[in-house]
C-alpha positions as CSV (number, residue, x, y, z in Angstrom):
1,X,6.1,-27.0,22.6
2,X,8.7,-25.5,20.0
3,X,11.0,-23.0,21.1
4,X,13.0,-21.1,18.7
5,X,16.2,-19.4,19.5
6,X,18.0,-16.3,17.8
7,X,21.5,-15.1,17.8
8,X,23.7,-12.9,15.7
9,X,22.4,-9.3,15.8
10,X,24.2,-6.9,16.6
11,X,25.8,-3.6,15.5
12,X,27.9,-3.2,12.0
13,X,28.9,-0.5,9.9
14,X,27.1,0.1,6.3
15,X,29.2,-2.5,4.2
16,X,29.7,-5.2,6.8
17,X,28.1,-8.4,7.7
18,X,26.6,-10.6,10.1
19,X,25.7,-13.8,10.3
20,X,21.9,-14.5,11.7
21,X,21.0,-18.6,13.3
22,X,17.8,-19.4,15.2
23,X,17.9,-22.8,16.4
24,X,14.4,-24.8,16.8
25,X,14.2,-27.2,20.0
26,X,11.4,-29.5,21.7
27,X,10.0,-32.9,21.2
28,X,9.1,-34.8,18.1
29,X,8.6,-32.5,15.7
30,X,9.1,-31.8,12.2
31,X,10.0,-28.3,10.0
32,X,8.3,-27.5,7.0
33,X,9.3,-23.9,5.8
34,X,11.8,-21.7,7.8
35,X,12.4,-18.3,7.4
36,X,13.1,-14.9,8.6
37,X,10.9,-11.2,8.7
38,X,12.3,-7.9,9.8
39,X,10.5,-5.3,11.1
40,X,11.6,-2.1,11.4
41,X,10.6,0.8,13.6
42,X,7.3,2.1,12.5
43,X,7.0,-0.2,10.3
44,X,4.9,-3.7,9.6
45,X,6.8,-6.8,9.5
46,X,8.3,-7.7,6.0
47,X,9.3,-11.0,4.6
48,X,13.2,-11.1,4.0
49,X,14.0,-14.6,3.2
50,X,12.3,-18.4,3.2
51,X,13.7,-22.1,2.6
52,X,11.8,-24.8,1.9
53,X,12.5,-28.2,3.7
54,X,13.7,-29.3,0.2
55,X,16.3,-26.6,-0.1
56,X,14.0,-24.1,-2.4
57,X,14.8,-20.4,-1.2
58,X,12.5,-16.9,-2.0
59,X,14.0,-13.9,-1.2
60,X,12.4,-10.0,-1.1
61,X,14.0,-7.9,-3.5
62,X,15.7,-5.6,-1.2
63,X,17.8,-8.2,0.0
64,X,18.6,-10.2,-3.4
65,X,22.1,-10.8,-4.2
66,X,23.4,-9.4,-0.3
67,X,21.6,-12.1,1.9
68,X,21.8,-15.8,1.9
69,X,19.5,-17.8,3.8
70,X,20.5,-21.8,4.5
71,X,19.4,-24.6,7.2
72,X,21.2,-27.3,8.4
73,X,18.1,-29.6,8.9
74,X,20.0,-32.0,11.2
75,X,20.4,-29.5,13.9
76,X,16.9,-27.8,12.8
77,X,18.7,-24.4,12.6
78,X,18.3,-22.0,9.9
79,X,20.6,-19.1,9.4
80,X,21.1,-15.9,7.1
81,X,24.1,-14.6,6.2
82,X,23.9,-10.8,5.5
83,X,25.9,-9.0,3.7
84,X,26.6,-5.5,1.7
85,X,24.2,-4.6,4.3
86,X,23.0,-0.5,3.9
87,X,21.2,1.7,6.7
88,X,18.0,0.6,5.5
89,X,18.6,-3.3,6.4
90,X,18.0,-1.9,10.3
91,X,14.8,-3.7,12.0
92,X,14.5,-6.6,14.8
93,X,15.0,-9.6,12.6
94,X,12.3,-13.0,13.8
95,X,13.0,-16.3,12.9
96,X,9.8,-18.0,11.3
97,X,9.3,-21.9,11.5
98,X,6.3,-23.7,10.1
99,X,6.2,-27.2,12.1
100,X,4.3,-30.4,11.9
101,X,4.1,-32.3,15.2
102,X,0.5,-33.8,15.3
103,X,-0.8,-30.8,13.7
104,X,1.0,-27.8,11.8
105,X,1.4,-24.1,13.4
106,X,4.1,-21.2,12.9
107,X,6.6,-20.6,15.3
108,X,8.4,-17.4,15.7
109,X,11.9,-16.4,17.8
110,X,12.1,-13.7,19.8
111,X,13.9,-11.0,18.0
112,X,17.1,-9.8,17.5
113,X,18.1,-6.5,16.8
114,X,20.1,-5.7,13.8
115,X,21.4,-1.9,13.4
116,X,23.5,-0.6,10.4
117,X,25.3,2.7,10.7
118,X,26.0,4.5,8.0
C-alpha cells in the first residue's frame, strides 16, 4: 500500500503563489512518473503538470511559464510551485504517482483545494 499525501492549498489573491508537495509513503516501492491534475467545479479533471523519474517535465499550456513542477526522489515527494496564478487556476489540485512495487498502478492524493481571488 502507497499512500500519498498533499499539502499547500490554500487561499491567494490573483498574482500570488503557493507552493503544492504530496509526499509518497509505504513499503518497497518504486515511482515512475509523478504528477499533478486539477479539477475544477463542473469540470473533468485536467492534466497540469508531469515529471519523469529522469527529470523530463510536460506541462498544459495554461500553466506554461507560471508553474514549476520538481521531485526530490529521495524523499519521494514531488511538488509544484505556482505562480502568477489568475482566477481561472481555482480547482482541487491531486497528486498523481505511477509506482512499481511487484506490479505498476497509479496512485492519487486526496485533494487539496486551491482558490484564487481576483
Amino acid at each position: 500500500q502507497v499512500q500519498l499525501v498533499e499539502s499547500g492549498g490554500g487561499l491567494v489573491q490573483a498574482g500570488g503563489s503557493l507552493r503544492l508537495s504530496c509526499a509518497a509513503s509505504g513499503k518497497s516501492f518504486s515511482i515512475n512518473v509523478m504528477g499533478w491534475y486539477r479539477q475544477a467545479a463542473g469540470e473533468q479533471r485536467e492534466l497540469v503538470a508531469t515529471i519523469s523519474s529522469g527529470g523530463a517535465t510536460k506541462y498544459a499550456d495554461s500553466v506554461k511559464g507560471r508553474f514549476t513542477i520538481s521531485r526530490d526522489n529521495a524523499k519521494n515527494t514531488v511538488y509544484l510551485q505556482m505562480n502568477s496564478l489568475k482566477p481561472e487556476d481555482t480547482a482541487v489540485y491531486y497528486c498523481y504517482c505511477n509506482i512499481y512495487t511487484t506490479y505498476t498502478f497509479n496512485s492519487w492524493g486526496q485533494g487539496t483545494q486551491v482558490t484564487v481571488s481576483s
